[in-house]
Every structure is written in structure tokens, then in C-alpha cells.
C-alpha positions as CSV (number, residue, x, y, z in Angstrom):
1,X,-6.1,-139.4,34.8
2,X,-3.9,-142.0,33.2
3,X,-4.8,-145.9,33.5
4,X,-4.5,-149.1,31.6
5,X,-7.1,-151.8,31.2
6,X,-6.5,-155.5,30.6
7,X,-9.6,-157.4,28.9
8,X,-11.1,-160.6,27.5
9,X,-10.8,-159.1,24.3
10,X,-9.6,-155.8,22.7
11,X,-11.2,-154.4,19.2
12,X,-8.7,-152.5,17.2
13,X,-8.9,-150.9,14.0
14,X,-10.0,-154.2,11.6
15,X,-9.2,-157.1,14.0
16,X,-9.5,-158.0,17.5
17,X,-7.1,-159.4,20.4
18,X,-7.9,-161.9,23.1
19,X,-6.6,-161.1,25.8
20,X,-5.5,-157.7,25.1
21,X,-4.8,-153.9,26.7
22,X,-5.5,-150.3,25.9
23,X,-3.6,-147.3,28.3
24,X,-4.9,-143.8,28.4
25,X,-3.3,-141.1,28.9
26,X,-4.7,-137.7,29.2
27,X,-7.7,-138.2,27.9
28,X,-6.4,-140.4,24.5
29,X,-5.5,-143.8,23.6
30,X,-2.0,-144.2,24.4
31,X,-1.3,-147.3,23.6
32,X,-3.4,-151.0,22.6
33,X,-2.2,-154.2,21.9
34,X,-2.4,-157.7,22.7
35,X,-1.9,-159.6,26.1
36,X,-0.8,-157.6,28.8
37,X,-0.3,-153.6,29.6
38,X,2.4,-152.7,30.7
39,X,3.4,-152.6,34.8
40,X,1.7,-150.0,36.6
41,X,4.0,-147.3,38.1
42,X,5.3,-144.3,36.6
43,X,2.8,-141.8,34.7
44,X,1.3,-144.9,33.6
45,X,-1.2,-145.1,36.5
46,X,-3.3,-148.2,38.0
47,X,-4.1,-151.1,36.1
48,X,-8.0,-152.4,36.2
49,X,-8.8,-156.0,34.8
50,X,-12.3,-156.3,33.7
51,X,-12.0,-160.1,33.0
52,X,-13.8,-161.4,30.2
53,X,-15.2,-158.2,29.2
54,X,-14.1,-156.8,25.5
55,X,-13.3,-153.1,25.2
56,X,-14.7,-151.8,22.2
57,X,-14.4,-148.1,20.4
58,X,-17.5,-146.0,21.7
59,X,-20.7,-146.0,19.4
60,X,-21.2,-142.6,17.3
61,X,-25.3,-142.1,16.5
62,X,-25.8,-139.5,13.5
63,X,-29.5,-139.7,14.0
64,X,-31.2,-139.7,17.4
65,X,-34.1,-137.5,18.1
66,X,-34.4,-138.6,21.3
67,X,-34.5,-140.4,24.7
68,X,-35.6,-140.6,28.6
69,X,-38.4,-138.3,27.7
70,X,-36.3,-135.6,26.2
71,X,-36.4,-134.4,22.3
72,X,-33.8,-132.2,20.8
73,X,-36.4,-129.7,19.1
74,X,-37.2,-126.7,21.7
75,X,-39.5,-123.8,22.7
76,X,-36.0,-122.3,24.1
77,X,-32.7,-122.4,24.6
78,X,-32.7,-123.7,28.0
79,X,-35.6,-126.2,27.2
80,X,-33.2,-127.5,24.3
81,X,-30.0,-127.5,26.4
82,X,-31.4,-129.3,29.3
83,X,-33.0,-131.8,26.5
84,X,-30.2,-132.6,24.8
85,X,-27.8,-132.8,28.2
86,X,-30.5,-136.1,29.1
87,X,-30.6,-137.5,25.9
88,X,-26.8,-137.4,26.1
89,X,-26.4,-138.8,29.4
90,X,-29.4,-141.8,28.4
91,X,-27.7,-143.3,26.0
92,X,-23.9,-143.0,27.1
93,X,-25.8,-145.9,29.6
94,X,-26.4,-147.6,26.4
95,X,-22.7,-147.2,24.9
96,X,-23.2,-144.2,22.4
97,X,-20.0,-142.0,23.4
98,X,-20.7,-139.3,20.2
99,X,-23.8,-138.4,18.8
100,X,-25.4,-135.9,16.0
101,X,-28.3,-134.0,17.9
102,X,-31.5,-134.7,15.5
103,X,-34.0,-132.0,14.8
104,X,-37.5,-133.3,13.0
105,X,-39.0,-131.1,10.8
106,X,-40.2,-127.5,12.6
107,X,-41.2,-123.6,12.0
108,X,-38.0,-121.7,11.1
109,X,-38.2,-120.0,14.4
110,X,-38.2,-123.0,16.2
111,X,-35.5,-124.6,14.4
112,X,-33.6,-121.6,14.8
113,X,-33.9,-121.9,18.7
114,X,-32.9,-125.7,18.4
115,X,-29.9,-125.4,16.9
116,X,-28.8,-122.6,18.8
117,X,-29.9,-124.4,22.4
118,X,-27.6,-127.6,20.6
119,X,-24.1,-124.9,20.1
120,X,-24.8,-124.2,23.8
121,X,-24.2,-128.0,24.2
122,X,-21.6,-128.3,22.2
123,X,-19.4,-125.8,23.3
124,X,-20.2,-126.5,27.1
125,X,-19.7,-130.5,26.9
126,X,-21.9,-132.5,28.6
127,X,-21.1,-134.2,32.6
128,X,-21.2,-137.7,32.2
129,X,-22.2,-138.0,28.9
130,X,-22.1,-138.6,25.0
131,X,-19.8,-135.7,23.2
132,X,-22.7,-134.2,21.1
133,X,-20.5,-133.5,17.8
134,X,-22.8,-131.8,15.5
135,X,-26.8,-131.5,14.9
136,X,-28.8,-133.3,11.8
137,X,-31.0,-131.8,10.3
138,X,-34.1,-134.4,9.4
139,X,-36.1,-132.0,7.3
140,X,-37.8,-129.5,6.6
141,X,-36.6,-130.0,3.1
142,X,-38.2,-133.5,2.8
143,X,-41.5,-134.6,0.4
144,X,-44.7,-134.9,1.8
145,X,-45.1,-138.3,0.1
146,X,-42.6,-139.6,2.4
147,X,-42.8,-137.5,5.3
148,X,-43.6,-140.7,7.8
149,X,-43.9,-139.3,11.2
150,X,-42.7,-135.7,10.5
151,X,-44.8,-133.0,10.8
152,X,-46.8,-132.0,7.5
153,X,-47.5,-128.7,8.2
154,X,-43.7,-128.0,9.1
155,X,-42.5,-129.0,5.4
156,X,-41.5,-126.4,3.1
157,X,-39.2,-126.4,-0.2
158,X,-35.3,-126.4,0.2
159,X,-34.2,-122.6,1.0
160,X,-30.6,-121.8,1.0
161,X,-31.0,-118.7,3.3
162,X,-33.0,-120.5,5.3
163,X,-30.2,-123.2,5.7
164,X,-27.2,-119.9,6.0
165,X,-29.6,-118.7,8.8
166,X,-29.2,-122.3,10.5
167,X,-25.6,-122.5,10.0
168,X,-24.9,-119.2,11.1
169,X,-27.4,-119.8,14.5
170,X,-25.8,-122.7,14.9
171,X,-22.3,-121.9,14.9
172,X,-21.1,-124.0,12.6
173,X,-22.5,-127.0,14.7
174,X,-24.5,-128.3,11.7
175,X,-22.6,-131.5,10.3
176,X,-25.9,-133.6,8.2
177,X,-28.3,-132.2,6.4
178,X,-31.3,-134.2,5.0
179,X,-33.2,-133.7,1.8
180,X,-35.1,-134.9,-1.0
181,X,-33.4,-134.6,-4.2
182,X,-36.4,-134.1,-6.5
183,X,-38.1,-131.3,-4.3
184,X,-37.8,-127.5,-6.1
185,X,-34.7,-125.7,-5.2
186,X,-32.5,-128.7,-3.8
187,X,-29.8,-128.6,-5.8
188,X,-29.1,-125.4,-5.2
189,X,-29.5,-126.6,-1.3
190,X,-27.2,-129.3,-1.8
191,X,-24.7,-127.5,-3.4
192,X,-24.7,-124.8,-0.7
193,X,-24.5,-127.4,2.0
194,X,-21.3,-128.9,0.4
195,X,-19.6,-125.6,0.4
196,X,-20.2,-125.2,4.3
197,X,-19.1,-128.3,4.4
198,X,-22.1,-130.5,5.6
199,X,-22.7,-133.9,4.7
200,X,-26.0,-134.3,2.8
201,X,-27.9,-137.4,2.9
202,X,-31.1,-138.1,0.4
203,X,-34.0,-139.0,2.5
204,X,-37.7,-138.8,3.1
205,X,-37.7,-138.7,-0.6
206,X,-40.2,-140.4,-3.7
207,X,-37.3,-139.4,-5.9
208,X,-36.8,-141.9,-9.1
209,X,-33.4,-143.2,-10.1
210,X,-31.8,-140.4,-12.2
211,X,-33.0,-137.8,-9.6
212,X,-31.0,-139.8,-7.3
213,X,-28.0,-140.4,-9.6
214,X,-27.9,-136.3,-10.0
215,X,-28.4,-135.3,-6.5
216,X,-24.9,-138.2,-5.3
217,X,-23.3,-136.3,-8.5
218,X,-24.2,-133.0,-6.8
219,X,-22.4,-133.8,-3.8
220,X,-24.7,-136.4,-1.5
221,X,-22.9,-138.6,-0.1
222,X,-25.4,-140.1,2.7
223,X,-28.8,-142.1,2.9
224,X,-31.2,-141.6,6.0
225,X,-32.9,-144.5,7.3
226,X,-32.3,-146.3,4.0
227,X,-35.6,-148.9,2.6
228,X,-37.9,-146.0,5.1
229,X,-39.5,-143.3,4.1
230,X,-38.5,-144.3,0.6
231,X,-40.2,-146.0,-2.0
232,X,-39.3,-149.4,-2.5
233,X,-37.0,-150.8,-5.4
234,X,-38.6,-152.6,-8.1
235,X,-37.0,-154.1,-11.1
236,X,-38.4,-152.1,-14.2
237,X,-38.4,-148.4,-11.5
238,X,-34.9,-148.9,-9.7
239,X,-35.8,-145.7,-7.7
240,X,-33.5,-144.1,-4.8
241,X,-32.5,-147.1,-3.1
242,X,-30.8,-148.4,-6.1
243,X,-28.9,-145.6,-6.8
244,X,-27.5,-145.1,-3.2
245,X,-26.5,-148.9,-2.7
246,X,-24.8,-148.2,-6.1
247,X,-22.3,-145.7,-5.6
248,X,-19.4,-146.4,-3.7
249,X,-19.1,-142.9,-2.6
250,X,-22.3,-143.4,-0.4
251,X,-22.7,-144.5,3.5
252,X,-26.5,-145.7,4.4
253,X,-28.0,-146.2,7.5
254,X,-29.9,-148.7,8.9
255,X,-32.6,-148.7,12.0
256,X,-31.7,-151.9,13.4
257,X,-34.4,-152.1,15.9
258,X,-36.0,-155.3,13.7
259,X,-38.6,-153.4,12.9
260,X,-37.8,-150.9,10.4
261,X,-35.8,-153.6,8.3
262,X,-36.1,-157.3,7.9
263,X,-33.2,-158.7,9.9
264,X,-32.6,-160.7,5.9
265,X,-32.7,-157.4,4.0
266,X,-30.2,-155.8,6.4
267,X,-28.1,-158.9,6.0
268,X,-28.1,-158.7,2.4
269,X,-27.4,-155.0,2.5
270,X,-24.5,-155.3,4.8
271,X,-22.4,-158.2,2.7
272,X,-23.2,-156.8,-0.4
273,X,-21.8,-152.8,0.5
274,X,-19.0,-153.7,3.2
275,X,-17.7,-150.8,5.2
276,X,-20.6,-148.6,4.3
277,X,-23.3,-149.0,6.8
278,X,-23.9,-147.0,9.2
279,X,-26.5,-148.4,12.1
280,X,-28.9,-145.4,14.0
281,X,-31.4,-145.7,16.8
282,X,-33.4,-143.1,15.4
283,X,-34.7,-142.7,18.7
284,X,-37.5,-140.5,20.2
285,X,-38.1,-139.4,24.0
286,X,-40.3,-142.5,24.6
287,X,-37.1,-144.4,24.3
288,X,-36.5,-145.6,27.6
289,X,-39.6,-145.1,28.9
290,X,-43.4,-147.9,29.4
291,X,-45.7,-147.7,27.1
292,X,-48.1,-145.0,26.1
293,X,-48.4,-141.9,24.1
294,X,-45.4,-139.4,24.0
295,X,-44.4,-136.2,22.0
296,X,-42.1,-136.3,19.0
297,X,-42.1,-132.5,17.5
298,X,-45.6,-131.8,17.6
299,X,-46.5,-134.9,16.7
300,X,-48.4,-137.3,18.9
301,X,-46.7,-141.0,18.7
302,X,-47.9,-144.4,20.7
303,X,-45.5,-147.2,22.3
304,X,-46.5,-150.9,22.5
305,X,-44.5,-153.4,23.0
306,X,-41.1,-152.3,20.7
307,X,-42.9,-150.6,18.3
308,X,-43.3,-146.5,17.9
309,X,-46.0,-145.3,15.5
310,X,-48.3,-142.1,14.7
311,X,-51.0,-141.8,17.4
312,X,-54.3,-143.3,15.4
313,X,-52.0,-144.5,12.5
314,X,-50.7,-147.5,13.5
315,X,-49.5,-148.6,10.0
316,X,-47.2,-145.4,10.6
317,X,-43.8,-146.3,12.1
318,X,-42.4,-143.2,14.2
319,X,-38.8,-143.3,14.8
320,X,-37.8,-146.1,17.9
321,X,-36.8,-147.1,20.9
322,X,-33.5,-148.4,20.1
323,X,-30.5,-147.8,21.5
324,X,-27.0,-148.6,20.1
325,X,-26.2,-151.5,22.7
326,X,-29.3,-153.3,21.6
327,X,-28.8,-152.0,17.8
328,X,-25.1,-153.9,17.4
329,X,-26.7,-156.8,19.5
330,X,-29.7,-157.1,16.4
331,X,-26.9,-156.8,14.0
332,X,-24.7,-159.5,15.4
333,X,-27.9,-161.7,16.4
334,X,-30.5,-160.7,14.7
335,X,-28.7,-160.4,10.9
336,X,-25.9,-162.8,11.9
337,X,-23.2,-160.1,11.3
338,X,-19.6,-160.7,12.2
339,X,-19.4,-158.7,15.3
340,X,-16.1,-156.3,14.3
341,X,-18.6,-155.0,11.7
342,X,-21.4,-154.7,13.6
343,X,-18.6,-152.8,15.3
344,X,-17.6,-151.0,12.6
345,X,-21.0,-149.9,11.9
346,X,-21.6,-148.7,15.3
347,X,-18.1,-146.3,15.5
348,X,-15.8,-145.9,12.6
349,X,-18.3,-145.8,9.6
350,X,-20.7,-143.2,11.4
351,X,-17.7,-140.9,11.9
352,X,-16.6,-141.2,8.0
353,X,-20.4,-140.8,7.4
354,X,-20.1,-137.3,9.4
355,X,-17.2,-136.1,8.3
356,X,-15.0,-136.6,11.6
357,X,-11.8,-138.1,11.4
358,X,-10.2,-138.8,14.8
359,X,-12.9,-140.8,16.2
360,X,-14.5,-144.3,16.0
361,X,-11.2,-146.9,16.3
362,X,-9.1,-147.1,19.7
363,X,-5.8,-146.2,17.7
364,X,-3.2,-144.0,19.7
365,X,-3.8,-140.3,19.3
366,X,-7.3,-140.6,19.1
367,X,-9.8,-139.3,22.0
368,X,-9.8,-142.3,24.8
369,X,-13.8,-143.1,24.1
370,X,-14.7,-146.5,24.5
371,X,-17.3,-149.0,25.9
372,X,-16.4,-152.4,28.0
373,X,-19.0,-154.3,26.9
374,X,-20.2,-158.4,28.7
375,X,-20.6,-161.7,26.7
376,X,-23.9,-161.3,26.0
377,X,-23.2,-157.3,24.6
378,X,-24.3,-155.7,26.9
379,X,-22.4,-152.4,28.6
380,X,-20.5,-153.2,31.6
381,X,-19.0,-149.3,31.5
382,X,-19.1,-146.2,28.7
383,X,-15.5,-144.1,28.8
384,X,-16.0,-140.8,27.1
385,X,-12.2,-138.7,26.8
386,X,-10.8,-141.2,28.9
387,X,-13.5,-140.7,31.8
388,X,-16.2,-142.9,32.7
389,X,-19.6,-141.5,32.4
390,X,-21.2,-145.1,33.0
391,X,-20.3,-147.5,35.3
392,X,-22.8,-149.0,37.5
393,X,-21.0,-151.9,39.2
394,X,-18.3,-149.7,39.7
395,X,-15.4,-151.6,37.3
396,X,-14.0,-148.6,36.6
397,X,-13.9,-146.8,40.6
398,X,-10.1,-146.5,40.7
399,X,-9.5,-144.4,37.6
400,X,-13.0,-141.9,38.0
401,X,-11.3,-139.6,39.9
């Protein structure tokens, strides 16, 4: 259906507009501007005015594990299909309009099944949800040293036929791959990933700084859950971190739940390497849910409060609760982050991160996915391909059909 919305403000590619329009037409931006849209009538279909609300590109999440009491990882196919249909339709309620389906580490049979149950996904779509655009894989290629909630008896060295069997099982869904560069065999893992053209982020790695340097020379061009699961930078032992706010080349993410990162250190990060952060939930099923203790893999985790750790380790943190609504509102509030990159770090940089190019700005041509958001952040409605999938007062009634 073809429509046009006039709102408080309108976020385009590297500035905003207030008041200002976007029109969709068959499921892509056809037009955005300022003041506005143009008369309805024609193909151009009705006009809704959601007042002061700003329209916004739709948030892309390369790491999310999880959500509503779903995990991506699987017994079978239908158990990982139905999983990852939930976790896709819980957060579109929380803005994300793409996502990267996130495996933890697993037995190669399982894995196998995961990614497999995720193509199903993929090729089906999901009703009323986020457009699950690839799968990450968060190990098993990672170092015990810095496994953090992953599963230790799942880890095993980087195997390039083990990652060909993924690929192949997966249909070519797999888009990030993470490893640690200083683990046996991972260069020849990295390499291979390149080729298939997968993005490969360092992660869940005790690798020093020259390990580093090699593995971003090698073709890396990502960081997982930058500061986590990672050993801290220090001035005489530089280590990973160093090396991956260094080059240029690199996009990092960020858990901005203000409990993985100091809301000062992600500040710092931020102004220091503009355009290349890239903000994740990493959320598991008990996001969204009370407190209590919850799955993630086979892995026991407890929930208080905001925080997600090991069960009996509570010095452990395991993944969070976050979703991206909340995560650009900690950016913007919590960091003090101009909002259009808070933005930015939300849509446009996660799709450079992952390799897609025709996603993350409302620019015409692109896929109409969006998110009307209030004055306090918060989502008002979630558009995916120019149809609401979110939209609980009802703001967007005349164009759902």
C-alpha cells in the first residue's frame, strides 16, 4: 500500500528535518523531505499525521541471542523457526526492523540444526516482524579465557570445514562470524570466511596487540561486544582493544545496556571513532520477561533487577535484557550522544558492519523500514517494507491494510 506520513521531525541520511514527510510506495521510500508531503490523491494514497512524533530509519541488531523467552540455538528445525519468528516479532515492538539471528557456542550438530531452522526464516519472512537478514555466529571459535557466559564444553579450535558445513547448511544465510585471532587455525578461518564473504569480527579473545594487528590485516573488519570478554587495555600491553579502535577499517560494538560499559567509556569511544559504532542488545530469552533463572544455550543465567549473569556466578555478566529502543535512549541519555548518532549507530553503521547496503537511512529506493518514535524515544509504531508490524494505539490503522 502506498501512504505518506507528516511528522515532528524526519531523520535523513546525516541531518534531520522539523517538520518533515517520507511517502512509501510499494514497499520503499519514495520520497522524504522537509515540511509537508505532497496532497493525497493519485497512487500517492492517504496521508497520516503523527504530530510531534519523529520517524526514524528502523534499528538493525547484528547480535541478539534472544528474547520473550525464545533463543535462536535449537534441538530442531521447527524449535529454531518458531524461536526465531518470536524473537523477531519481540523486538520489532522495541523498534529493531533487521536483525542478525545469534547462535552462542554449540555441538556441530546443533549448530548445524540452528542455522538451518534460521534459512527456513529467512527465506519464509517473518508476519509482523523484524527481516531476519543473516545469522552470527558467536563462537565456537572463541578462547576459553574469555568465553564469559558461553558454554565451555562447546569450544573447540577454528575449523574451516566445520565453517563450509555451516555455510553450506545455512544457505548462504551466514553474514558474521566471530573468532579469536590468537586461537590455532584462525587464520586460515578468517581467511576462508572472507572468501565466502562473511564479516569477521575478533571477539571472546585474550589476544595481545600484534595478534590483533595480523588478524584486521587478515581480513577482520568487526569487534564483538568491544571492552567484554576482552582483556582490558593497559599502557605498556595495548592488547586487542587498542588495535581495533585503531584501524579505521574497523566497526565495534557496544552493549549499551549501562552495564556492560561505563556510560563515560562509551562516550569516549563514540567521539573519538565517529561513524564506527555499532550499538547491540545482545539480548537473551529472559529479555522481556520478571526476574528469575532462564536458559541461554545450555547454560543456566539469573535476572535481577537489569542485570543477566551465570547462575551461581554473579561476577559473570551473561548477555542482557536490552532492547534497541532503550539502547539508543542510554546512548542519547545515558552517554549524552547527539541523537542522529545514536541514530546512526542503531541503523546505518550496523548495516555497513554486516555487509548490507540498501538498508539503515530513509533515502528513496531503499526498503520502506522505519520506526515513529515519541519525545521521550520511545516507539509509537515499527514499519517493516512499508508495513506496520507494530502499532499499538493504532497511528498507523489507515495504511495496515
Amino acid at each position: 500500500m502506498n501512504f505518506a506520513l507528516r511528522a515532528g521531525t524526519v531523520a535523513m541520511p546525516g541531518c534531520s528535518t522539523s517538520p518533515g514527510y517520507l511517502t512509501v510506495k510499494d514497499g520503499l521510500v519514495a520520497d522524504v523531505g522537509p515540511g509537508d508531503p505532497p496532497a493525497a490523491g493519485g497512487d500517492t494514497g492517504p496521508v497520516v499525521d503523527v504530530g510531534e512524533g519523529s520517524v526514524v530509519a528502523g534499528f538493525f541488531d547484528v547480535h541478539v541471542h534472544g528474547g520473550d523467552g525464545a533463543q535462536v540455538n535449537g534441538d530442531s528445525i521447527d524449535e529454531v523457526v518458531a524461536s526465531v519468528e518470536r524473537i523477531a516479532r519481540f523486538h520489532a515492538r522495541h523498534g529493531t526492523t533487521s536483525m542478525l539471528a545469534t547462535t552462542v557456542s554449540d555441538s556441530p550438530e546443533r549448530l548445524l540444526t540452528t542455522v538451518a531452522g534460521v534459512a527456513e526464516v529467512m527465506r519464509a519472512g517473518v508476519a509482523g516482524g523484524a527481516t531476519v537478514r543473516g545469522i552470527h555466529l558467536e563462537g565456537p571459535w572463541i578462547a576459553r579465557a574469555k568465553m564469559g557466559a558461553q558454554d565451555p564444553w562447546a569450544l573447540r579450535p577454528p575449523d574451516v570445514d566445520e565453517l563450509a558445513g555451516l555455510v553450506a547448511a545455512a544457505e548462504g544465510g551466514i553474514r558474521m562470524v566471530t573468532v579469536a585471532p590468537e586461537l590455532p587455525g584462525s587464520r586460515r578461518l578468517i581467511t576462508a570466511a572472507c572468501r565466502a564473504g562473511i564479516v569477521v569480527a575478533i571477539g571472546h579473545t585474550d589476544a595481545d596487540f600484534a595478534t590483533t594487528v595480523g588478524a584486521i590485516e587478515a581480513g577482520a573488519r568487526h569487534a564483538t561486544h568491544l571492552f567484554n570478554a576482552m582483556a582490558p587495555p593497559h599502557h605498556r600491553r595495548p592488547g586487542a582493544v587498542t588495535a581495533l579502535l585503531l584501524d579505521e577499517r574497523v566497526t565495534f560494538e557496544l552493549i549499551a545496556d549501562l552495564e556492560h560499559v561505563h556510560p563515560a567509556v562509551m562516550a569516549l569511544t563514540a567521539r573519538s571513532n565517529p561513524g564506527r559504532l555499532v550499538v547491540v542488545t545482545d539480548a537473551v530469552p529472559a529479555a522481556g520477561l520478571e526476574p528469575g533463572t532462564y536458559q541461554l544455550g545450555h547454560l543456566e543465567v539469573s535476572v535481577e533487577a537489569s542485570r543477566v549473569t551465570l547462575a551461581g556466578d554473579p561476577a559473570t555478566l551473561a548477555g542482557s535484557l536490552l532492547t534497541m529502543e532503550q539502547a539508543v535512549r542510554n546512548l542519547v541519555i545515558g552517554a549524552g550522544m547527539p541523537l542522529l548518532d545514536a541514530l546512526e549507530a542503531a541503523a546505518s553503521t550496523p548495516a555497513l558492519a554486516a555487509g548490507i547496503d540498501d538498508i539503515g537511512e530513509l533515502s528513496p529506493g531503499r526498503p520502506a523500514d522505519f520506526v515513529v518514535l515519541d519525545l521521550d524515544l520511545g516507539v509509537m509504531a515499527t514499519v517493516v517494507a512499508g508495513r506496520p508490524v507494530f502499532d499499538p494505539a493504532g497511528l498507523l490503522a489507515d495504511v495496515a491494510g
